[in-house]
C-alpha positions in Angstrom: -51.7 -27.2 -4.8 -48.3 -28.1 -6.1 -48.2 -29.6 -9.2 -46.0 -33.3 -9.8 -43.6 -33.0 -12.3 -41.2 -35.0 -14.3 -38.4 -34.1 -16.7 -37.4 -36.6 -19.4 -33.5 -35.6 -20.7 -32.9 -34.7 -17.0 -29.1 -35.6 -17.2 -28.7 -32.8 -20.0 -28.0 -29.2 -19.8 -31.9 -27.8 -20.0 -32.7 -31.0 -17.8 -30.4 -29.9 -15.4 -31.5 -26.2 -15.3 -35.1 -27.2 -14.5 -34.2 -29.7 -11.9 -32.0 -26.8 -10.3 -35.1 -24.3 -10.1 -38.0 -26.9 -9.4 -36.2 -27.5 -6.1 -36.6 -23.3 -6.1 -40.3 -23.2 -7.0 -43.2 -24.1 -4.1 -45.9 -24.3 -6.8 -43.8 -27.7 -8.3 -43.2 -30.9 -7.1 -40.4 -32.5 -8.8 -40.9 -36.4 -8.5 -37.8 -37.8 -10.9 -36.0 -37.7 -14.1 -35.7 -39.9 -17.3 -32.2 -40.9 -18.2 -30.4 -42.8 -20.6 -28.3 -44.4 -18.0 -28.8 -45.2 -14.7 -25.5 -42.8 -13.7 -25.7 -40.5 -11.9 -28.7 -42.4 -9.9 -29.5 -38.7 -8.5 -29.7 -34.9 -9.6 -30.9 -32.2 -7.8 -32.1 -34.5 -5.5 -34.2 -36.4 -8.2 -33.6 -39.8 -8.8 -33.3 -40.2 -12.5 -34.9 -43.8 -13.7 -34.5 -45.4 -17.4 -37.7 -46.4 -17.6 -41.0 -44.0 -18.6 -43.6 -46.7 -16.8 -41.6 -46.1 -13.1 -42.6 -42.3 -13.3 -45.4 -41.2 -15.9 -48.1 -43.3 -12.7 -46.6 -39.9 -9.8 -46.8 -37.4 -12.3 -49.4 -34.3 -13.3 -47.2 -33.0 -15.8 -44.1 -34.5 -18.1 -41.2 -31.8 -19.3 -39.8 -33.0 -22.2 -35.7 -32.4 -23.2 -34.8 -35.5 -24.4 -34.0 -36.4 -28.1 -36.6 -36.6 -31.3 -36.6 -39.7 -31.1 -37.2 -39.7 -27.4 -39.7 -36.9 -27.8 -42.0 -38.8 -30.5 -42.0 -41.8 -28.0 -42.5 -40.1 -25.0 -45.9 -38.5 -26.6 -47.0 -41.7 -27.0 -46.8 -43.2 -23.7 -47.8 -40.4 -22.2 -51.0 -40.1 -23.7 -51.7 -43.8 -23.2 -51.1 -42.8 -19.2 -53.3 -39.3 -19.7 -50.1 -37.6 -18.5 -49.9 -33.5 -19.9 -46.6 -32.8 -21.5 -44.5 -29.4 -21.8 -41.9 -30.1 -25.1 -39.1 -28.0 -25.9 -37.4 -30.7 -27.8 -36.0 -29.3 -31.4 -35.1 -31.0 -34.3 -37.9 -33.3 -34.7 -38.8 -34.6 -38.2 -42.1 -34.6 -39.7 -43.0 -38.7 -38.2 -41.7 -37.2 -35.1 -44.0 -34.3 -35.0 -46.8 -36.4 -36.6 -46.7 -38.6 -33.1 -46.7 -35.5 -31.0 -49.3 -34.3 -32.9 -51.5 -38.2 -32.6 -51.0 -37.7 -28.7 -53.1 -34.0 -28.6 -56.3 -36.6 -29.6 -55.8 -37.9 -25.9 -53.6 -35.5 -23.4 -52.6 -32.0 -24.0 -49.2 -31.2 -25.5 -47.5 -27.9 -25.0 -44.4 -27.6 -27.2 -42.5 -24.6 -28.1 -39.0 -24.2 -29.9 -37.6 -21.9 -27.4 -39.7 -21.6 -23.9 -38.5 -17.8 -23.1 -41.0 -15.9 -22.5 -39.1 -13.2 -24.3 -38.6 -14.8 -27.2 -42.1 -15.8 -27.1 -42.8 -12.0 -26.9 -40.6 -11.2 -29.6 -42.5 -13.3 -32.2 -45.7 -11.6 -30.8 -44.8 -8.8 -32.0 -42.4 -9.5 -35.0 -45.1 -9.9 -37.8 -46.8 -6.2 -37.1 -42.8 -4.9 -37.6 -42.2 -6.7 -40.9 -45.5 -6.2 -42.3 -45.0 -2.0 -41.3 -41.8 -2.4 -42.9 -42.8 -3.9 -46.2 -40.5 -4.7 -48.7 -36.9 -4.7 -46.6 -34.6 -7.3 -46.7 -35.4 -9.9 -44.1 -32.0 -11.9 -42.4 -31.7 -13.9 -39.2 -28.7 -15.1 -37.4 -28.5 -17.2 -34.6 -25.6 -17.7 -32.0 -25.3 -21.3 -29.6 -23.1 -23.3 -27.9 -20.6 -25.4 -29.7 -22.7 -28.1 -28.6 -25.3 -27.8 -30.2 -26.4 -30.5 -32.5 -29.2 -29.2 -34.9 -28.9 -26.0 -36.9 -30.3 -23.7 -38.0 -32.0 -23.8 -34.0 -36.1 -24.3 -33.7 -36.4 -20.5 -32.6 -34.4 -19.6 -35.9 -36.9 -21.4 -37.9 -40.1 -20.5 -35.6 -38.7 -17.1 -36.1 -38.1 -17.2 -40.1 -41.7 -18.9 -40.5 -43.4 -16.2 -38.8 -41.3 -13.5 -40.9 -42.6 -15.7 -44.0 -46.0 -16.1 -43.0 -45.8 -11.4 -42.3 -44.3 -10.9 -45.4 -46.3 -13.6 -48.2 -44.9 -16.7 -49.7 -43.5 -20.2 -48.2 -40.4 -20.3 -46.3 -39.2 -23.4 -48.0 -39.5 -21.4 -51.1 -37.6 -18.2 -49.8 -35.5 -19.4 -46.9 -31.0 -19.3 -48.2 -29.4 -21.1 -45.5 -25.8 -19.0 -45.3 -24.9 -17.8 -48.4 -22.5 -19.5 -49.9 -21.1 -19.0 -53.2 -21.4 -16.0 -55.9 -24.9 -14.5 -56.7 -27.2 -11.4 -55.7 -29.6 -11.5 -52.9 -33.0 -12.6 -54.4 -36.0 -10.2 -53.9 -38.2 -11.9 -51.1 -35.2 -14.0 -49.2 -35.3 -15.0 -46.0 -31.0 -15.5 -45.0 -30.9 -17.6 -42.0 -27.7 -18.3 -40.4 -26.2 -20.4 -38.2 -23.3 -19.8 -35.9 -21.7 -22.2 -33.1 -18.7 -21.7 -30.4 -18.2 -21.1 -27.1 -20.4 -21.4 -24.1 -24.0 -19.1 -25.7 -27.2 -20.4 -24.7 -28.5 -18.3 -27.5 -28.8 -15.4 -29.6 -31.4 -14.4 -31.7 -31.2 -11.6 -34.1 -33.7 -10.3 -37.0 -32.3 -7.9 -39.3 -34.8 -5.4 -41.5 -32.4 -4.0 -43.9 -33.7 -0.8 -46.6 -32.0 1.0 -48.6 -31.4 4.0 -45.9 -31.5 2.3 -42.7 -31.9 -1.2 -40.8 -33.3 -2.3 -37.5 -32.3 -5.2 -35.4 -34.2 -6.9 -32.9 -32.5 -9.2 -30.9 -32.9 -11.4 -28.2 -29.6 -13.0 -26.1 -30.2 -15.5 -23.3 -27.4 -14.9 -20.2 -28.2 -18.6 -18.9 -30.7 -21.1 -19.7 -32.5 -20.1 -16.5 -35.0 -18.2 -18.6 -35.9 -21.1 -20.5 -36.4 -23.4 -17.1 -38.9 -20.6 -15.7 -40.4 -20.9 -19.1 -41.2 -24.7 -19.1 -41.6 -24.9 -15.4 -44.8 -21.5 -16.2 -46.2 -23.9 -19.3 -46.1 -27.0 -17.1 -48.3 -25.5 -14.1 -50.7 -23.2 -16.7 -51.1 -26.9 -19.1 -52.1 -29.1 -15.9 -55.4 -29.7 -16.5 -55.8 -28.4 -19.5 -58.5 -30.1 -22.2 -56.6 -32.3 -24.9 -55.0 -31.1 -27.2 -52.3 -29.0 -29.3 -50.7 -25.6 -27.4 -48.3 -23.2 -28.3 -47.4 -19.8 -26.2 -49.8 -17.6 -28.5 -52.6 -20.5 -27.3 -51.6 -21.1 -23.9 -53.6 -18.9 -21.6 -51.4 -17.3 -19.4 -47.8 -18.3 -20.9 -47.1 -14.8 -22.4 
């Protein structure tokens, strides 16, 4: 049976892209959209309200691209109306999260900081590469849109926490955000890098780097419909799910 969904941020880009291939999937009902203004009243041929209480009572499952703000609120009403929710909202801080994280006592909360399946497959595999390669310099670099307002991106920090957790020691006590200014590379850095222009919907790259060689594994999005197959695949696998937290490496089914 189809399952009812809703997509809070609906008027944005990732909104957008979901409402585009909901209308695509039969296994997906797409009932309406959450806007910050009431213009335009329809996308996609959802009707996009203002107000959570008008659609979280005809939904199975809420997608969440709003804001932080909107995304630590959402959370909250949602588990009030036992409604699941699929969150690929960056950025948050940690009261933001901490909300999220109150709802998982009551509804089930899927969130993931990039919803590709491939990137998703990448991290699967990145900590048995870093741990075989012991000891090499460890950079990331990331590519988006000029529109993008948090950097580095979610999937640049899920990425450099997962190198930190492969290689020993806290990121917040090896991560060197660019590198400005004079000074040699310290033994155990993690470089992550930020870079914004143009149209990308993302790049990914992790850098190994010895002495004698250096791989790169990288992972470029051509659209964001990867990421809209992605939320629209956690949205139908977290429907019914018991409460609580979820991630793709807990998800049954997501990768």
């Amino acid at each position: 049976m189809a399952i009812r969904i809703g997509i809070a941020g609906i008027q944005g880009r990732m909104g957008r892209e979901i409402a585009a291939l909901a209308q695509r999937d039969p296994e997906v009902i797409l009932v309406a959209g959450l806007g910050r203004r009431a213009q335009p009243a329809e996308i996609e041929g959802a009707e996009v309200v203002l107000d959570p209480a008008e659609l979280l009572p005809a939904i199975d499952v809420l997608i969440d691209f709003s804001s932080p703000e909107g995304a630590a609120t959402l959370a909250a009403a949602c588990a009030l109306a036992a409604i699941p929710v699929v969150s690929g909202t960056t950025g948050l801080d940690e009261a933001q999260r901490a909300s999220q994280r109150a709802a998982t006592e009551r509804i089930a909360l899927f969130h993931a900081a990039n919803m590709s399946p491939g990137v998703n497959a990448v991290i699967a595999v990145l900590p048995a590469l870093v741990q075989a390669l012991n000891g090499y310099d460890l950079e990331i670099v990331e590519m988006h849109h000029r529109y993008k307002a948090d950097a580095p991106s979610g999937t640049a920090l899920a990425l450099a926490r997962v190198v930190a957790a492969a290689s020993g020691g806290p990121l917040h006590e090896r991560a060197r955000h660019g590198r400005e200014g004079a000074g040699l590379r310290e033994p155990g850095e993690i470089g992550i890098h930020a870079v914004r222009g143009g149209g990308n919907p993302g790049e990914h790259t992790i850098i190994l780097a010895g002495d004698g060689e250096e791989i790169r594994l990288s992972h470029r999005a051509f659209s964001r419909a990867a990421y809209a197959e992605g939320a629209l695949r956690a949205a139908r696998l977290i429907a019914g799910m018991p409460a609580g937290w979820y991630e793709p490496a807990t998800l049954p089914g997501f990768i």
